[in-house]
N, C-alpha and C positions, 0 to 999 in steps of 0.2 A: 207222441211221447218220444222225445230223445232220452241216450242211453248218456251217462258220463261217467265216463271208468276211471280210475286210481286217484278217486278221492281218498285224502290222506288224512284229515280230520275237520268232525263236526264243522270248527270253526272256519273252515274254507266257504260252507256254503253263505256266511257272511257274505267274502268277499265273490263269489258267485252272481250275490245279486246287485250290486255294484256294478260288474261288468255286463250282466243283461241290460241294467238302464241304460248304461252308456252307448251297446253296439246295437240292440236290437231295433228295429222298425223304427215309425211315427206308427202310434197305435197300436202298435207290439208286446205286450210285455210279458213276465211270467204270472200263469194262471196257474200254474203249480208245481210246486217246491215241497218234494218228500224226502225224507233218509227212514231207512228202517233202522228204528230203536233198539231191535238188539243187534245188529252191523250195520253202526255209524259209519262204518269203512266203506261198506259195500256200495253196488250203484246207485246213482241217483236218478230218480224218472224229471224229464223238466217238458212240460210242456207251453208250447210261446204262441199266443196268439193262436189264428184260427186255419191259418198258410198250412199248408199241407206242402208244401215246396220247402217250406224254410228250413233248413237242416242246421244243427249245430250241434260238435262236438266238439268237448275241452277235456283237453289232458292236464292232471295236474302229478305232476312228474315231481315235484320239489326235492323230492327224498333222494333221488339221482343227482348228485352234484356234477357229475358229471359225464351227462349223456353225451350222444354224440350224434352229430345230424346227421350221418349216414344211417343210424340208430332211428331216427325217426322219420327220415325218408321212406322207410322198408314199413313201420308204423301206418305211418301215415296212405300208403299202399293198399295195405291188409282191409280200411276201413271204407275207400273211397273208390267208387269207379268211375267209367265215363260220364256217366249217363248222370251220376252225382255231382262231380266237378260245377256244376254252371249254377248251380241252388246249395250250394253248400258254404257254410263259413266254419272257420277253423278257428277255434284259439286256443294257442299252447300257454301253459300257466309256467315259471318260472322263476327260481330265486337265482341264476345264474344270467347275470348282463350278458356275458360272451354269446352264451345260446340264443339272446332275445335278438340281439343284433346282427347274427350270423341268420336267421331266417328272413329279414329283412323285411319285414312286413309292418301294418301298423302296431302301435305299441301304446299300451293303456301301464302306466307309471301308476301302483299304488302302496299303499306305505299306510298302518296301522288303519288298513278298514277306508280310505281314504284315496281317491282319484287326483293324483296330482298333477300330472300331465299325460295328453293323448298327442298321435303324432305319427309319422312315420321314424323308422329306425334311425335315420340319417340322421335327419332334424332333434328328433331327442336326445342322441350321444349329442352333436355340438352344439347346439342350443339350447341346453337345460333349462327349465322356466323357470328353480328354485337350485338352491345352493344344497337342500335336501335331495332331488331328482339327480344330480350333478352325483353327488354320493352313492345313491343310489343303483345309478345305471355306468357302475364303474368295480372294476375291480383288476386291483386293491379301489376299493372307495377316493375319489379326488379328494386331495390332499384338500382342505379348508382351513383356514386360520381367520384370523383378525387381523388388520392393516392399518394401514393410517396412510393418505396419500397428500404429502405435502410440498411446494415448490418443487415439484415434478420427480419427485421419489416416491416411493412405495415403503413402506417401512413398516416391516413384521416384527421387529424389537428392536434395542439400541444395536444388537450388531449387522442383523442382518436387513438391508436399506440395498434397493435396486432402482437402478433410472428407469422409468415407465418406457413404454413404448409408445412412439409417434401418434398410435390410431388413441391410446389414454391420456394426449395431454387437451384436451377441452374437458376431462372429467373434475368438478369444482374437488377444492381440499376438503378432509373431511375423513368419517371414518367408514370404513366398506367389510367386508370379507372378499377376500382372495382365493380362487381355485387354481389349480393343476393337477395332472395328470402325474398319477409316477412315475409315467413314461414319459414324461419330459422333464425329469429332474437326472441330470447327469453326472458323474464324476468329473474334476475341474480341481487341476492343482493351483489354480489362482483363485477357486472359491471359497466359501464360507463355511468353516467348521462344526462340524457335527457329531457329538456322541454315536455311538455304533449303541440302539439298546437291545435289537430282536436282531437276526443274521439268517433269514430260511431262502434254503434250496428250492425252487421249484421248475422242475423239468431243468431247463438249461437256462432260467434264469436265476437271480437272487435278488430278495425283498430285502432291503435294508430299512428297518423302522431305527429313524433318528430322532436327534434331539437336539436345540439347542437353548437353554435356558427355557424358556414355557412358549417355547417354539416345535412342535412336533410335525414329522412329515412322515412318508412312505414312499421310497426312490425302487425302481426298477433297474436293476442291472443286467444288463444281458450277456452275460456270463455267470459261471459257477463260480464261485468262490467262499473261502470260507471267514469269516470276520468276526473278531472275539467280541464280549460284552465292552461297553466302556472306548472300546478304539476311534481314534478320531478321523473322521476323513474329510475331504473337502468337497465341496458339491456346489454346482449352479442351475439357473433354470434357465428353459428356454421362454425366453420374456412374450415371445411371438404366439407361444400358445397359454395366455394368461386370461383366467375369469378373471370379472370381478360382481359382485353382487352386493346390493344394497344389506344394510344392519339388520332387514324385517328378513333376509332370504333371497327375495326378488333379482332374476339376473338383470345383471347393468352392461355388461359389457361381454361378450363371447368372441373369439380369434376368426370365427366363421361369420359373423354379423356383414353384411353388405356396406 
């Protein structure tokens, strides 16, 4: 019987058994899955298959936005020793991307009960397999719009139209969604105009959530600064780290693709 501590609700153990089909054995599964009725909170007992070896503990941390892996280095310590190391598997549960990808390990993408992409950390940040996973394991969320790529333009509305990148001109015309990063949307006095409509401080950067006509984005600035509702700024992108993904979702094109 394994122990699993800081279950946070009922509805986690949903997504619980999701992630035992996916990681556990051939011929492994769970044999039992309790919560005590009156603390749904409290531990959960799970027993997997008949291994006496197999050890597994998960954290489900969610309600910490922001833990800190020196935080769960010291965690992770307390729980495990030597002689545990070699038959042990870990999975930390999280609604924070930065944390998932700062552990480095493999990464089970799920999203309303639902396994969307498995993977290592690398491979999942630049390779998203969906334009939802791309959103998902990103924060702020990758910007996503609607596009149209015609005689070797990219066209998010009538104003704003960018020459595609070399490695996009064999992709046929047609219509797609477009991803980026906020971190690769930069200020550019020779770019394209932008409502100012949200202005937040965070640490020593600032979120700019813009707008232009039914054009919406979220830029990263790496600086503090303050910028009124409504102000206009100019901004471009780095073309060189552009998705692009098919109309159902499906990526079509990643800046990391070989």
């Amino acid at each position: 019987m394994i122990e699993i501590a800081d279950i946070t609700a009922v509805s986690d153990l949903k997504i619980l058994s999701l992630i035992f089909s996916a990681c556990t054995p051939l011929n492994e599964r769970i044999s039992c899955l309790s919560c005590s009725e009156k603390s749904p909170s409290g531990p959960i007992m799970i027993q997997i298959g008949s291994s006496e070896k197999f050890v597994l503990s998960i954290f489900l941390l969610s309600e910490f936005k922001s833990v800190k892996i020196k935080f769960i280095e010291l965690e992770f310590k307390k729980l495990f020793n030597v002689s545990d190391e070699s038959n042990s598997i870990l999975i930390y549960a999280s609604t924070d991307p930065l944390e998932a990808m700062q552990l480095n390990g493999d990464i089970i993408v799920i999203d309303e009960g639902k396994i969307l992409q498995t993977g290592t950390a690398k491979d999942v940040f630049e390779n998203p397999a969906t334009a939802k996973v791309a959103e998902i394991t990103n924060d702020p969320a990758m910007n996503i719009n609607k596009c149209l790529i015609q005689d070797n333009s990219l066209i998010m509305n009538d104003s704003v139209q960018i020459q595609i990148p070399d490695e996009l001109k064999s992709v046929p015309n047609g219509k797609y969604l477009v991803g980026i990063r906020a971190t690769d949307i930069y200020l550019d006095d020779q770019g394209f105009a932008f409502d100012v409509e949200i202005s937040e401080i965070s640490g020593s950067e600032t979120f700019l959530h813009l707008r232009n006509n039914n054009l919406k984005c979220v830029a990263t600035i790496e600086e503090v600064k303050t910028y009124n509702t409504n102000e206009v700024v100019k901004i471009n992108f780095d073309k060189s780290k552009i998705y692009l993904f098919e109309e159902s979702g499906d990526l079509r094109h990643s800046p990391y693709q070989q």
